[in-house]
C-alpha atoms as a printed R data frame, in Angstrom:
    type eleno elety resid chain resno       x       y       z
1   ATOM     1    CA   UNK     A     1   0.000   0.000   0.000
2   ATOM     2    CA   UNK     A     2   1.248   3.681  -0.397
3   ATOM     3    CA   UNK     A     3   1.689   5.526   1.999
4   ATOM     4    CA   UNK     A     4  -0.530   6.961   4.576
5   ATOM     5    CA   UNK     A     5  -1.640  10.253   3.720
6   ATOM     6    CA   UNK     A     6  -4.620  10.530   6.815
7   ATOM     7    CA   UNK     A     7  -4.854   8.532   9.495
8   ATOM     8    CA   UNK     A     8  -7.738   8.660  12.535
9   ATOM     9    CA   UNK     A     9  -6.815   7.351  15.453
10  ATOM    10    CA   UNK     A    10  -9.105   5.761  17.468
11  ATOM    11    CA   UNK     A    11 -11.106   8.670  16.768
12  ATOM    12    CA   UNK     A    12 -14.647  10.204  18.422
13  ATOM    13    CA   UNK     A    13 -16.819  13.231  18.533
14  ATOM    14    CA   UNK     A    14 -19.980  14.028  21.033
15  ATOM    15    CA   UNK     A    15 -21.955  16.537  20.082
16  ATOM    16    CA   UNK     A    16 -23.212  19.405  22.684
17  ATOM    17    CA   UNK     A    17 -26.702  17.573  24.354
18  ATOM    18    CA   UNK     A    18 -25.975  14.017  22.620
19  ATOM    19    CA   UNK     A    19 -25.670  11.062  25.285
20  ATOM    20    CA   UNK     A    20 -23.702   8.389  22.690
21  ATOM    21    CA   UNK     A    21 -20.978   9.930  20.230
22  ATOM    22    CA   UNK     A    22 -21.408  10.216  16.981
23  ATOM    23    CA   UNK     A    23 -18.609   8.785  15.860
24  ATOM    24    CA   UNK     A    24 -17.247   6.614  18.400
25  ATOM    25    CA   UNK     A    25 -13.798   4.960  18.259
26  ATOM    26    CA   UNK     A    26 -13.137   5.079  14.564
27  ATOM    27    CA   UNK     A    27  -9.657   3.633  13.336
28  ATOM    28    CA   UNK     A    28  -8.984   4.332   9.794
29  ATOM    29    CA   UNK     A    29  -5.921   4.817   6.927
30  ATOM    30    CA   UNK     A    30  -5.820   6.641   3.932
31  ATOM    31    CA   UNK     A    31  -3.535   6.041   1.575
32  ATOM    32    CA   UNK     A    32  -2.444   8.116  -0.994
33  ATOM    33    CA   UNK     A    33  -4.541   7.726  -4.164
34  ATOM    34    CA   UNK     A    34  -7.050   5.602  -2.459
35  ATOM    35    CA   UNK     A    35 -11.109   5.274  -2.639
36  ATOM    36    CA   UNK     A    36 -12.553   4.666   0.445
37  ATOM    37    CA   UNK     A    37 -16.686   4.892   0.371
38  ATOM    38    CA   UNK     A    38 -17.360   4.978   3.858
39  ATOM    39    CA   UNK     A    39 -21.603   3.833   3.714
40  ATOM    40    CA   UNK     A    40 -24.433   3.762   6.241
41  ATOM    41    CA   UNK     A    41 -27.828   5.015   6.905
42  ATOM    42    CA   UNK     A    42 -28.694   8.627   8.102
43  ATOM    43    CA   UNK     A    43 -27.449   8.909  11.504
44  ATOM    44    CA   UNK     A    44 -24.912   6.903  11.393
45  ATOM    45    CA   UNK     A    45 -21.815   9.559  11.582
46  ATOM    46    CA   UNK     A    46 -20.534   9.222   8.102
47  ATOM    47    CA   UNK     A    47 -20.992  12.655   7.670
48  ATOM    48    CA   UNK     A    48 -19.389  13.720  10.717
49  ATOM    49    CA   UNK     A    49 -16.419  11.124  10.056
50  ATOM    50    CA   UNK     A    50 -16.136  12.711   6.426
51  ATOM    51    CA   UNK     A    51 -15.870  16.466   8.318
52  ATOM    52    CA   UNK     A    52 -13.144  15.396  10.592
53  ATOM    53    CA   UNK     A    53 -10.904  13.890   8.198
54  ATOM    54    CA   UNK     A    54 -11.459  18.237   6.536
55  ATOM    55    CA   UNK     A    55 -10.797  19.676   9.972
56  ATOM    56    CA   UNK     A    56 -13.898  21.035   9.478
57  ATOM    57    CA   UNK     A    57 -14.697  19.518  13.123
58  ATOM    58    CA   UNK     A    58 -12.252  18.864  15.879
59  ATOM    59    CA   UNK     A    59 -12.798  14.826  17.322
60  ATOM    60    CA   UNK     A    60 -13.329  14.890  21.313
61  ATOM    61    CA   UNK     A    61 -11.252  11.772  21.670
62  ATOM    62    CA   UNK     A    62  -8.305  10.267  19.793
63  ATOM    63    CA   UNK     A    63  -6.121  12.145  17.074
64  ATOM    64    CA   UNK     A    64  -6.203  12.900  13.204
65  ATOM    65    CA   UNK     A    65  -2.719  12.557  11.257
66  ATOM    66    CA   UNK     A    66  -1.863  13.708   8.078
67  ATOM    67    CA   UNK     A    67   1.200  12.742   6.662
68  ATOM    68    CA   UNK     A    68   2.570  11.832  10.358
69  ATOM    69    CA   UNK     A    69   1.865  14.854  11.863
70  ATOM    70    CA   UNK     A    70  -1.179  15.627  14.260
71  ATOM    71    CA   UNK     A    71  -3.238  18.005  13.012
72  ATOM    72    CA   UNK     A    72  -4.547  19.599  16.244
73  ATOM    73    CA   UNK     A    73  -0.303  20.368  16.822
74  ATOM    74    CA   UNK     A    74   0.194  21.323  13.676
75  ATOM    75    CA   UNK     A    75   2.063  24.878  13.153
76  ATOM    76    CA   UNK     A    76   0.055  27.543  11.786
77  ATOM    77    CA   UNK     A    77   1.703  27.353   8.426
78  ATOM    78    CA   UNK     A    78   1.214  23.043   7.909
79  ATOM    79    CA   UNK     A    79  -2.021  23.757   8.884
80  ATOM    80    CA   UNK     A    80  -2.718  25.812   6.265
81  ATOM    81    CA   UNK     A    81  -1.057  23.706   3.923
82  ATOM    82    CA   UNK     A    82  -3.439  21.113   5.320
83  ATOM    83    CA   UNK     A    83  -6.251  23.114   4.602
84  ATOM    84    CA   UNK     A    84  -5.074  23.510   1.097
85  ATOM    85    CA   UNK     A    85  -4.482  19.598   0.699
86  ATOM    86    CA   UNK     A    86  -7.445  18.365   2.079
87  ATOM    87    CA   UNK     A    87 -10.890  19.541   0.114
88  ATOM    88    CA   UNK     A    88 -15.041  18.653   0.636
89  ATOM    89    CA   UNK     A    89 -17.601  18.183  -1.888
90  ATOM    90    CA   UNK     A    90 -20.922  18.569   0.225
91  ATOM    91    CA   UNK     A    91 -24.447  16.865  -0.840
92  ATOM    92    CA   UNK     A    92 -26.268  20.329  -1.564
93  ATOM    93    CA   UNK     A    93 -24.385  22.715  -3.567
94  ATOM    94    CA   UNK     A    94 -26.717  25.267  -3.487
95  ATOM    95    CA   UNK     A    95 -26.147  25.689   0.253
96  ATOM    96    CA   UNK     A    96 -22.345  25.302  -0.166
97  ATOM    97    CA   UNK     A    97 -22.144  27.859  -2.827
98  ATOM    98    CA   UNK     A    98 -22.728  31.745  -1.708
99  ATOM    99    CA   UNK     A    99 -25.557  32.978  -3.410
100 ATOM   100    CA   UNK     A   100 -24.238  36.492  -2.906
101 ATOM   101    CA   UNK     A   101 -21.094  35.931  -4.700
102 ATOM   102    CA   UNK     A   102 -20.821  35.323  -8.541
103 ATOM   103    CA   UNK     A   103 -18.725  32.910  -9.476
104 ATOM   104    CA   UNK     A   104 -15.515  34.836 -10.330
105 ATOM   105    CA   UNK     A   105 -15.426  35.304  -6.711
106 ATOM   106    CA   UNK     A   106 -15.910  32.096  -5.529
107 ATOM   107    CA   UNK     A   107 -13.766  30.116  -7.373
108 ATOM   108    CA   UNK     A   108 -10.531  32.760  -7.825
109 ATOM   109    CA   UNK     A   109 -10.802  33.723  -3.655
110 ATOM   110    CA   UNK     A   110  -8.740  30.651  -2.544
111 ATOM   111    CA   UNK     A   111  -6.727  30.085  -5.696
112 ATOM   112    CA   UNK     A   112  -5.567  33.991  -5.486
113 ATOM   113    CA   UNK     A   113  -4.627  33.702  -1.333
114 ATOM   114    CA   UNK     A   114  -2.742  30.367  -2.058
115 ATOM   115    CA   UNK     A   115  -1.103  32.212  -5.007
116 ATOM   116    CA   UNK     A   116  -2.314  29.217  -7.080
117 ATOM   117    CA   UNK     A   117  -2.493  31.830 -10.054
118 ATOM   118    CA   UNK     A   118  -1.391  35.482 -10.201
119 ATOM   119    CA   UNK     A   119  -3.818  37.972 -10.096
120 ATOM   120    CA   UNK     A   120  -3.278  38.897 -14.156
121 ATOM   121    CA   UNK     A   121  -3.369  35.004 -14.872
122 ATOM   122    CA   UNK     A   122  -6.664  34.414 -12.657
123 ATOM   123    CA   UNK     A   123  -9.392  34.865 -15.268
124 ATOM   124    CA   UNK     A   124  -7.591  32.417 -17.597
125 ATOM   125    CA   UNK     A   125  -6.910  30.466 -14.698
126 ATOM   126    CA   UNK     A   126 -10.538  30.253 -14.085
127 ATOM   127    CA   UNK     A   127 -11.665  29.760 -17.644
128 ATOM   128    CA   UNK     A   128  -9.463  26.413 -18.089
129 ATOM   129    CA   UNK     A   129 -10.733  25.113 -14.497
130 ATOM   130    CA   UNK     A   130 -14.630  25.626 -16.088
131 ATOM   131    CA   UNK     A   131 -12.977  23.434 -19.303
132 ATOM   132    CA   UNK     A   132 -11.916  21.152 -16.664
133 ATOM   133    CA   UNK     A   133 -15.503  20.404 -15.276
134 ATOM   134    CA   UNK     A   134 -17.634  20.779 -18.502
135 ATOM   135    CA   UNK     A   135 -18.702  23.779 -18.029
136 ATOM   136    CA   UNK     A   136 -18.905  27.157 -20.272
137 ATOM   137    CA   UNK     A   137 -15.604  27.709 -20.608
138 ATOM   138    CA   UNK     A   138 -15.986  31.799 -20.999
139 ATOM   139    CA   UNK     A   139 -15.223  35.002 -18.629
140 ATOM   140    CA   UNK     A   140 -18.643  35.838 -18.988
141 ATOM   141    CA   UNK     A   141 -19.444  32.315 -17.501
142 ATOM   142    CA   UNK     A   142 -17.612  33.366 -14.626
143 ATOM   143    CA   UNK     A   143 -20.140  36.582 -14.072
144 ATOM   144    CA   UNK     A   144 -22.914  34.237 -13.242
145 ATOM   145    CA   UNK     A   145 -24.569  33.624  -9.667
146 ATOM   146    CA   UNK     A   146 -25.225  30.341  -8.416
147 ATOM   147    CA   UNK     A   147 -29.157  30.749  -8.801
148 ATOM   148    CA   UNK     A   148 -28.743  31.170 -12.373
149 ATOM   149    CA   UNK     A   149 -27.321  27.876 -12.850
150 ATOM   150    CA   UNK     A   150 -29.085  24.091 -12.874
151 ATOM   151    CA   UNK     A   151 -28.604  21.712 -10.268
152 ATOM   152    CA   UNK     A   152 -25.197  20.136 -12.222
153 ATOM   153    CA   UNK     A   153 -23.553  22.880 -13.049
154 ATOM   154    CA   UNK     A   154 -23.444  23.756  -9.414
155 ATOM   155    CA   UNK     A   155 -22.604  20.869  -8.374
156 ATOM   156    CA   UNK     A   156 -19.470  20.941 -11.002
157 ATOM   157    CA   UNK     A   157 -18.420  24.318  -9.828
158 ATOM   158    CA   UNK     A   158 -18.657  22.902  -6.476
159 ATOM   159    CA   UNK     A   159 -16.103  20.250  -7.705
160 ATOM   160    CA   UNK     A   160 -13.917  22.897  -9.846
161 ATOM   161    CA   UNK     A   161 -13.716  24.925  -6.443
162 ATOM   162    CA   UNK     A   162 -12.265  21.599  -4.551
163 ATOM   163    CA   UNK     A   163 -10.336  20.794  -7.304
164 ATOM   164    CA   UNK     A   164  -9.099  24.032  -8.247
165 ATOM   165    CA   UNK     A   165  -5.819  23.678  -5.451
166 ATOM   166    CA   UNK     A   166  -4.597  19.900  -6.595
167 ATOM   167    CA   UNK     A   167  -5.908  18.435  -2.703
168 ATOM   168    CA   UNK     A   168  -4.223  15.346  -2.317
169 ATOM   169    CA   UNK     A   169  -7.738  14.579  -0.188
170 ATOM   170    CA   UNK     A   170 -10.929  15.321  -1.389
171 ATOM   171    CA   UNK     A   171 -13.792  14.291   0.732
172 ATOM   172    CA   UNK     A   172 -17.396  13.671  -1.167
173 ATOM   173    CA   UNK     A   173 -20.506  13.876   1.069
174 ATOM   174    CA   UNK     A   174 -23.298  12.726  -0.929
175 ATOM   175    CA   UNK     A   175 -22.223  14.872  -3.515
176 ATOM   176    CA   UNK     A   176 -24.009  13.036  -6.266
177 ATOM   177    CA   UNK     A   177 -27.194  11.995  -4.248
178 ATOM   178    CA   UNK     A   178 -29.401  15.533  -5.400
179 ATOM   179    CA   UNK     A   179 -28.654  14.398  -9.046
180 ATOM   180    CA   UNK     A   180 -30.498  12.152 -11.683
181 ATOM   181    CA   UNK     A   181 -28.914   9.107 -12.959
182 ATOM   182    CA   UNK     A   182 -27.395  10.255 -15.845
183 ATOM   183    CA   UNK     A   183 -26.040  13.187 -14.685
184 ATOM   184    CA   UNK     A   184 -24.621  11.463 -11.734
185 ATOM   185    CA   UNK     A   185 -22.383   8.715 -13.911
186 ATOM   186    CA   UNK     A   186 -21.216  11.881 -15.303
187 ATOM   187    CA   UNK     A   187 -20.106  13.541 -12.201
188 ATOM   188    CA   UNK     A   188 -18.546  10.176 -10.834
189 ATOM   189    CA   UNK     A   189 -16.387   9.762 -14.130
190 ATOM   190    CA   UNK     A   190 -15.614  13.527 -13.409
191 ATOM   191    CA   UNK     A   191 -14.224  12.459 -10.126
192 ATOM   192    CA   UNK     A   192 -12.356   9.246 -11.514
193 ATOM   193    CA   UNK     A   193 -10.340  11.075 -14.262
194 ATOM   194    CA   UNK     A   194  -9.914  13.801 -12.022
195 ATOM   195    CA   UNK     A   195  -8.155  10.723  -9.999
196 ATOM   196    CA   UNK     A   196  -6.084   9.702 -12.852
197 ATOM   197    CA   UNK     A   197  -4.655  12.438 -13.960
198 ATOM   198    CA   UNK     A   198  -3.801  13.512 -10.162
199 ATOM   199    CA   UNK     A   199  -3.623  10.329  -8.098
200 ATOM   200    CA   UNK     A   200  -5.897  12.463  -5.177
201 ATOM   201    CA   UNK     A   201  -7.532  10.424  -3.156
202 ATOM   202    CA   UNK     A   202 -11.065  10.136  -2.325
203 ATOM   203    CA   UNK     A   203 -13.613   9.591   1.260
204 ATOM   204    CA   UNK     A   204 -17.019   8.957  -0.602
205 ATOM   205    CA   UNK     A   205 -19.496   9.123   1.601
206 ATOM   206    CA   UNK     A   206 -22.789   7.569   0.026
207 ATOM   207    CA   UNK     A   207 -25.518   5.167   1.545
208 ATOM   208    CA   UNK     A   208 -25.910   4.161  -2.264
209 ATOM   209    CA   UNK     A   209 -24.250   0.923  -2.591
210 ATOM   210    CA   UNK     A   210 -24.536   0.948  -6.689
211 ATOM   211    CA   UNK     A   211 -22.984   3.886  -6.723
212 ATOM   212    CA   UNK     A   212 -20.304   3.228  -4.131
213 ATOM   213    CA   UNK     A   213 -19.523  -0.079  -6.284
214 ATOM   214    CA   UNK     A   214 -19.077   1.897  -9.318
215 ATOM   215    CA   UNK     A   215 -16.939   4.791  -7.862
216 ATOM   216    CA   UNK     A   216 -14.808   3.009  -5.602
217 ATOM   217    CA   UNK     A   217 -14.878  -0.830  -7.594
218 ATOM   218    CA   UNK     A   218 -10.899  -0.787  -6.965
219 ATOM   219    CA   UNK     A   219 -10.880   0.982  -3.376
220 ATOM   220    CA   UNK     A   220 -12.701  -0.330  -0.065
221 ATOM   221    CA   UNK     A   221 -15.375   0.365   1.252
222 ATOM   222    CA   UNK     A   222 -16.130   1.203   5.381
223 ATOM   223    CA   UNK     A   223 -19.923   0.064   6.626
224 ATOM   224    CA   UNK     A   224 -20.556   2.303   9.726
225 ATOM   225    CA   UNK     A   225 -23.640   1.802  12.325
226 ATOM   226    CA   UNK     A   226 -24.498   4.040  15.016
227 ATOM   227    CA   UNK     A   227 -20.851   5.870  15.049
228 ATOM   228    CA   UNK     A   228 -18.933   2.451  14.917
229 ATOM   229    CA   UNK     A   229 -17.105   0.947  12.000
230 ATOM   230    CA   UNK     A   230 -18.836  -2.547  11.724
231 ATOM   231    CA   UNK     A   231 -17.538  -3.986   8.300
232 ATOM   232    CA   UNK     A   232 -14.923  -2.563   6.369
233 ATOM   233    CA   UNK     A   233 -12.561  -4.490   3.175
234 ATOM   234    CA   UNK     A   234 -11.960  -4.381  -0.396
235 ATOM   235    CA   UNK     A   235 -15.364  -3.428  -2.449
236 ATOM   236    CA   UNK     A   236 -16.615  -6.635  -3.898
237 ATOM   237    CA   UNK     A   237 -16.126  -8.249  -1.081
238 ATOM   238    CA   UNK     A   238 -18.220  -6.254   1.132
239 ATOM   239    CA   UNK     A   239 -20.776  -6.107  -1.336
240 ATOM   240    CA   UNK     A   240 -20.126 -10.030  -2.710
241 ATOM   241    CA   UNK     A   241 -19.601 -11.620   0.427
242 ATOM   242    CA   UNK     A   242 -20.925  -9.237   3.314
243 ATOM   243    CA   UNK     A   243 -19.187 -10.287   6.810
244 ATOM   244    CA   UNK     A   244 -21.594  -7.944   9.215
245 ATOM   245    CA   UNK     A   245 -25.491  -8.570   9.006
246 ATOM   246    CA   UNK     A   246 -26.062  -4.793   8.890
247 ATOM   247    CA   UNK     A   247 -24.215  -4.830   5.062
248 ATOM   248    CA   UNK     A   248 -27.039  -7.716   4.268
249 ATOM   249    CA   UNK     A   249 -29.600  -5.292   5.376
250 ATOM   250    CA   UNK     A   250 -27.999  -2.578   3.116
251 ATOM   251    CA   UNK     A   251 -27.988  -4.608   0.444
252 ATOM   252    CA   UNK     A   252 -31.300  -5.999   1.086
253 ATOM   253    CA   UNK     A   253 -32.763  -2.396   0.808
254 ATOM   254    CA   UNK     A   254 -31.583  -2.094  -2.899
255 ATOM   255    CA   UNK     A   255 -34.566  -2.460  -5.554
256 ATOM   256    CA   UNK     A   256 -34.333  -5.848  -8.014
257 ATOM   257    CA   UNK     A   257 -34.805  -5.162 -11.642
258 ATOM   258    CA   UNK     A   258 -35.633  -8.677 -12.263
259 ATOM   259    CA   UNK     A   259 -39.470  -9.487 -11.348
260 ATOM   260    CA   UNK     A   260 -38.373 -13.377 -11.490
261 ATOM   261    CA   UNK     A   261 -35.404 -12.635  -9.039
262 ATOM   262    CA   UNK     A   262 -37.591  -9.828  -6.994
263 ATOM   263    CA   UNK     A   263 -40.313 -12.403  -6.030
264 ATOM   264    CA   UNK     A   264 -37.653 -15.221  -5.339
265 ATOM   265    CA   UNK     A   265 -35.522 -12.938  -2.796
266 ATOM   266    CA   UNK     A   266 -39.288 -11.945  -1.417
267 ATOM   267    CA   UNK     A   267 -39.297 -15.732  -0.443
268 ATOM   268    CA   UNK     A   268 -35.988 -15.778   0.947
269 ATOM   269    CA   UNK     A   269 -36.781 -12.819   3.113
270 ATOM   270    CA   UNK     A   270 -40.209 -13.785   4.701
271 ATOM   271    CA   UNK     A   271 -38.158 -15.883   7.254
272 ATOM   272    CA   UNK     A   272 -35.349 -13.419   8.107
273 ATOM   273    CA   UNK     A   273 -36.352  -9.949   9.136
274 ATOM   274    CA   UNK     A   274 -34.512  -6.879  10.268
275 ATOM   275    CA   UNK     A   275 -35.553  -4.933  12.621
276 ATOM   276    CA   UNK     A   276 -35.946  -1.599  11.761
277 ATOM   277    CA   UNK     A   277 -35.153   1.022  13.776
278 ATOM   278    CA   UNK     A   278 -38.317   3.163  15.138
279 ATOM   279    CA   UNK     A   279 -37.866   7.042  16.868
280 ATOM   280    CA   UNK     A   280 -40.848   5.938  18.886
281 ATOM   281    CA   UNK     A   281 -39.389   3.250  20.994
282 ATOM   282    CA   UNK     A   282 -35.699   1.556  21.975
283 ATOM   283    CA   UNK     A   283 -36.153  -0.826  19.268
284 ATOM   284    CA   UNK     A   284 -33.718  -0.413  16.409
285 ATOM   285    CA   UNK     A   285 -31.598   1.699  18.671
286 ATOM   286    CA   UNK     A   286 -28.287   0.559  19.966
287 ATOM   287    CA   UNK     A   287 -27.141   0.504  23.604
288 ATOM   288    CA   UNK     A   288 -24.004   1.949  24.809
289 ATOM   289    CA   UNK     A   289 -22.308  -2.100  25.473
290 ATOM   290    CA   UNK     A   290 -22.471  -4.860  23.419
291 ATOM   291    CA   UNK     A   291 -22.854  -5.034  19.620
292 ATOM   292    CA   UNK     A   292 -24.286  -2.059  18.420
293 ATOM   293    CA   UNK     A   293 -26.536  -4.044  15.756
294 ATOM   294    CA   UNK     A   294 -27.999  -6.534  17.771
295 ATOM   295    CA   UNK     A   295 -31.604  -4.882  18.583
296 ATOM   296    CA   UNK     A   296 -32.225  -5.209  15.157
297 ATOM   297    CA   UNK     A   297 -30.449  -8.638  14.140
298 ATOM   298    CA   UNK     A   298 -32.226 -11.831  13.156
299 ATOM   299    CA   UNK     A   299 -28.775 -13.689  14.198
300 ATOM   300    CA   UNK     A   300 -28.602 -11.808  17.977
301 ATOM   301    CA   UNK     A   301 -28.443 -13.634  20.772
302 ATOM   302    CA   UNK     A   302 -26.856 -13.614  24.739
303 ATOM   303    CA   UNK     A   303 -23.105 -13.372  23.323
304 ATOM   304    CA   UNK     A   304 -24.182 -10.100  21.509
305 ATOM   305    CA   UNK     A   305 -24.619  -8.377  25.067
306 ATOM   306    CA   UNK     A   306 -20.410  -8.056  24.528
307 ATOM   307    CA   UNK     A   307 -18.705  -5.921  21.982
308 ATOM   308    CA   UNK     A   308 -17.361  -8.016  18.895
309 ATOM   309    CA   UNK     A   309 -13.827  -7.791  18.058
310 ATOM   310    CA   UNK     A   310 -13.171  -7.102  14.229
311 ATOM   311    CA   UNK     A   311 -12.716 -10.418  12.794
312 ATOM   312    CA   UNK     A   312 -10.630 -10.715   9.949
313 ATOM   313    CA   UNK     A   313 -11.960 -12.537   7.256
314 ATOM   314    CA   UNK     A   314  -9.366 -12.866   5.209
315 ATOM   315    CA   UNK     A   315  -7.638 -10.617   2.116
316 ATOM   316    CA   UNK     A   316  -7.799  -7.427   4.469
317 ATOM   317    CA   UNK     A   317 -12.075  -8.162   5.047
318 ATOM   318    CA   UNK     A   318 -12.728  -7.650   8.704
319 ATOM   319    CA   UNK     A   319 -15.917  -7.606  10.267
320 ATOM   320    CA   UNK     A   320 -17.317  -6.981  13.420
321 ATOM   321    CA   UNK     A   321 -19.957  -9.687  14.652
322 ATOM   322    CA   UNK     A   322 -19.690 -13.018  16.443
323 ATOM   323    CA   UNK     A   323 -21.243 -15.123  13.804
324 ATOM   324    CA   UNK     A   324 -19.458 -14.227  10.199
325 ATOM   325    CA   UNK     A   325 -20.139 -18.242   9.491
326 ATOM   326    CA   UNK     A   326 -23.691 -17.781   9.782
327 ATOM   327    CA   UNK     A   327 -23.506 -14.140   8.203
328 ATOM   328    CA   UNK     A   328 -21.876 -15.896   5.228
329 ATOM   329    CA   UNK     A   329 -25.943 -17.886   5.104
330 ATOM   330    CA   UNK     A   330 -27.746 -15.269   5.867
331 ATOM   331    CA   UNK     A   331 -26.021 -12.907   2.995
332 ATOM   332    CA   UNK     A   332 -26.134 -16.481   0.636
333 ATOM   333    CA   UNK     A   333 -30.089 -17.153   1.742
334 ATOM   334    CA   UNK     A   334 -30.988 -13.124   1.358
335 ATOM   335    CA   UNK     A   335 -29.433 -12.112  -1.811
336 ATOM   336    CA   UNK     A   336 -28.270 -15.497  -4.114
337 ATOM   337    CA   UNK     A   337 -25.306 -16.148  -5.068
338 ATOM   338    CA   UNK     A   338 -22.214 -14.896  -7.284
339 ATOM   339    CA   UNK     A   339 -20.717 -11.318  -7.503
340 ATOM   340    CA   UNK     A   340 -23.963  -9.819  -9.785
341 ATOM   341    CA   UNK     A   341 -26.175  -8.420  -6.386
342 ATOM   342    CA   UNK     A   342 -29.399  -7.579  -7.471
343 ATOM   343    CA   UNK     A   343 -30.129  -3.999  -7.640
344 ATOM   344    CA   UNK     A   344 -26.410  -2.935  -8.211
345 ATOM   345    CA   UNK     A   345 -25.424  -1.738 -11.555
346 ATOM   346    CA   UNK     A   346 -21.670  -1.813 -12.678
């Protein structure tokens, strides 16, 4: 592997008024060119995981490393540097964009106080980044506001700002999930030959598995529940051969294209059934000991009442559960057999 360009450390974060953190005890490396689609429900502290790899929030426990160095010790100047290397996508552009400002202004301000460009070279500077994304590549382009634009092009100037000081890091938070289909293949090959031609790396956060297995097919991907890291290995072989019942229940939420298939996995299911989580009650919700899944597992029983170890499962597949044999039947049982999951385009 290459080496590790972010690192978390045993890493959590409470929130002001929250009883359980919402990330709790996250280990994780990035290396340097690397995909890592870190997946989950809402609630489930992707998000927040996503903003402390940025710096955008400061973890209450454990410590965040780039390149070897901590960045709550960094000196003022790394930690601008860090700023600089490290770059977020969010999920809604047009709250991430200032509606005030045209785009001139929000695309030159951080390239100009980097000195990414000088100030004479910034318009043409500008006008090659828009050629970059697919968008109008003229100065009068650069006049517009972000209200005047569609949801895409937003969402690509929201990319062209990220990308606009070569991050080494650039962390995606849903940033394709506002988007049709079609327009968000084109945004993910965007990202992937922005990859290429760069070797950045990439946190995708997504609770869309098809997409996850078609940004990040040769990266890993990181299942979290409730703030913890419960599944985590190469791509196909989370989604292939799932090791924690919470990826079966991911998987098991994804439509089936096939009628034939649809009402055979129908059958499958009627004797295996997730809980699902309800705000009313405790059920679905996870305690503060013991496995963090096991109020809504069909495999829980009295050994669950203790945390699970990550078990490794072989070829750098580790999973956190008790009962990865009888995972392996419930995945096989749920969703068939062979690497084509229903409801996952490639």
């Amino acid at each position: 592997m290459s080496d590790t360009l972010v690192e978390l450390d045993n890493v959590s974060h409470r929130f002001r008024g929250q009883g359980r953190p919402a990330v709790n005890g996250v280990s994780l490396r990035i290396a340097e060119g690397e995909i890592i689609a870190v997946v989950g429900e809402s609630g489930c502290g992707k998000s927040t995981l996503g903003r402390i790899c940025c710096g955008i929030i400061e973890p209450t426990d454990g410590a965040v490393r780039f390149r070897g160095q901590a960045v709550s010790a960094m000196p003022r100047r790394d930690n601008r540097q860090f700023r600089r290397r490290v770059q977020m996508v969010h999920q809604d552009p047009f709250a991430s964009l200032n509606p005030s400002l045209p785009l001139r202004t929000t695309l030159g301000y951080a390239v100009a106080h980097y000195k990414i460009a000088r100030r004479h070279e910034l318009d043409g500077f500008l006008v090659d980044l828009l050629r970059r994304v697919g968008l109008d590549e003229s100065p009068e382009f650069l006049n517009r506001y972000p209200h005047q634009l569609s949801g895409g092009q937003r969402q690509r100037v929201a990319i062209a700002r990220a990308v606009s000081l070569n991050p080494s890091l650039i962390v995606a938070d849903e940033a394709v999930s506002m988007l049709d289909v079609s327009m968000r293949v084109s945004l993910l090959d965007l990202l992937l030959r922005f990859r290429q031609e760069s070797q950045m790396a990439y946190i995708f956060v997504s609770h869309d598995l098809g997409v996850v297995r078609y940004f990040a097919g040769d990266g890993r991907i990181v299942v979290m529940f409730y703030g913890v890291v419960v599944e985590e290995g190469a791509t196909e072989d989370v989604i292939t051969q799932p090791g924690h019942p919470y990826t079966c229940s991911l998987l098991q939420s994804l439509p089936v294209p096939d009628p034939r298939r649809a009402r055979s996995r129908r059958g499958s299911e009627a004797a295996v059934r997730f809980i699902p989580a309800v705000a009313e009650s405790d059920a679905g919700r996870a305690d503060d000991t013991g496995c963090v899944f096991r109020q809504r597992c069909p495999l829980a029983r009295d050994k669950c009442a203790q945390s699970p170890p990550m078990s490794d499962l072989g070829g750098n597949h580790r999973a956190a559960c008790w009962f990865p044999g009888e995972v392996t039947e419930l995945a096989a049982s749920i969703l068939g057999t062979g690497s084509q999951r229903p409801g996952i385009a490639r």
